[in-house]
C-alpha positions as CSV (number, residue, x, y, z in Angstrom):
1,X,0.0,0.0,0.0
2,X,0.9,3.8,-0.5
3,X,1.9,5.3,2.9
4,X,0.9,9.1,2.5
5,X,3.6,11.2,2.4
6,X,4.2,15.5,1.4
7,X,6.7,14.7,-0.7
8,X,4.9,13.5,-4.0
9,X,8.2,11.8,-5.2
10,X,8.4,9.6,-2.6
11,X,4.9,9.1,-3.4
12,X,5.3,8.4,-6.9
13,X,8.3,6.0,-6.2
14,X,6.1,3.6,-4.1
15,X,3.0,3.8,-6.9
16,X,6.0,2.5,-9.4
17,X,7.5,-0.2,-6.9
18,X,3.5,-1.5,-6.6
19,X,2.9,-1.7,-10.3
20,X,6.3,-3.5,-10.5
21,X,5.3,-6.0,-7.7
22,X,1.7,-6.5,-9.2
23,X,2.8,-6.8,-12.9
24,X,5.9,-9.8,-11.4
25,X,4.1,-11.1,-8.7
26,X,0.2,-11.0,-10.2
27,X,0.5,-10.8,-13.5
28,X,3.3,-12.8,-14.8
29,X,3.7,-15.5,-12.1
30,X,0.4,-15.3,-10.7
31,X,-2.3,-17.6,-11.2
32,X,-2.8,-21.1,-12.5
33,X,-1.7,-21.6,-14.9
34,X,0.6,-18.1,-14.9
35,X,1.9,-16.2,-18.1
36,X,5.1,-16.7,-17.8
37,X,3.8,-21.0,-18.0
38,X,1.4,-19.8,-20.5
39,X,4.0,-18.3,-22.8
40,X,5.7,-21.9,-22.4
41,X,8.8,-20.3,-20.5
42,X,8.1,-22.7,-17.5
43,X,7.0,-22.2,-14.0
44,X,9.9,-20.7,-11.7
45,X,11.8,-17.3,-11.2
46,X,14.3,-18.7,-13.8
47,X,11.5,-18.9,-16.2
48,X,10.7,-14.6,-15.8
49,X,13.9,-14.0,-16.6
50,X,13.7,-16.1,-19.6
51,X,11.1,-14.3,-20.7
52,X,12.1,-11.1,-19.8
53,X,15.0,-12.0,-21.8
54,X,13.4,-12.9,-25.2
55,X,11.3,-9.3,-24.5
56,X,14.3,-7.3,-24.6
57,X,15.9,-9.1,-27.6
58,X,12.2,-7.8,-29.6
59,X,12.4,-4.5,-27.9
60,X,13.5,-3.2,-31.6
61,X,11.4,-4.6,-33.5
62,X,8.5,-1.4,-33.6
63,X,5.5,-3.4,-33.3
64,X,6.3,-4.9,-30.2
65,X,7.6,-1.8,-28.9
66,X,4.6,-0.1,-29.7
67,X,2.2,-2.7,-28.1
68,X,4.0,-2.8,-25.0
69,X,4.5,0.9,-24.8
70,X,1.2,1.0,-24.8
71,X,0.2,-1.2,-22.9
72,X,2.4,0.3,-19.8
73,X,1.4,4.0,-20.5
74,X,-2.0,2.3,-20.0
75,X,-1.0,0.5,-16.7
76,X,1.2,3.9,-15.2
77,X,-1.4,6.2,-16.2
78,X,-3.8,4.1,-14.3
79,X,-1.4,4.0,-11.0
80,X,-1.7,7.8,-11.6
81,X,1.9,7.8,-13.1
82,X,1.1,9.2,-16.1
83,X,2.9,12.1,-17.8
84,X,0.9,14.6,-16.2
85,X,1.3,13.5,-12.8
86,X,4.9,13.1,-13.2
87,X,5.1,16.7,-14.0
88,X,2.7,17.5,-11.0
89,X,5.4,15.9,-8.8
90,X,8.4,17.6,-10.4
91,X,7.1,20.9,-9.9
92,X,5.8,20.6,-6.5
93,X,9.5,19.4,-5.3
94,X,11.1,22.3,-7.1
95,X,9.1,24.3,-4.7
């Protein structure tokens, strides 16, 4: 959970460690079967990485870089760490 605090970076740094836990821990290797299993990488840790792996080797390609850029301005912006609330927190810290 978010533990309210004034400064809105420290803020925005725990909303990004959530949707990083949620996206390993629910997403990816949660449920049964889990994506990572679903994506035929296997079942473990070991397995992520894998996965994670083959990800970055496509991260030129444009389509796939445009689907999952997407998709994760999608999934920040609904943390509230979209663009505009990135912003929001710069300015407020620069006082």
């Amino acid at each position: 959970s978010i533990v309210p605090n004034d400064n809105p970076n420290i803020e925005m740094a725990q909303r990004h460690h959530m949707v990083q836990e949620t996206m390993v821990y629910d997403v990816y290797l949660g449920g049964d079967p889990n994506l990572v299993s679903q994506s035929g990488f296997g079942d473990d840790e070991q397995a992520y990485v894998r996965m994670q792996m083959i990800m970055a080797e496509h991260t030129q390609d444009p389509l796939v870089s445009q689907y999952v850029g997407t998709a994760m301005m999608e999934i920040l912006k609904a943390a509230g760490l979209d663009q505009q609330a990135l912003q929001a927190a710069a300015a407020s810290s620069q006082g």
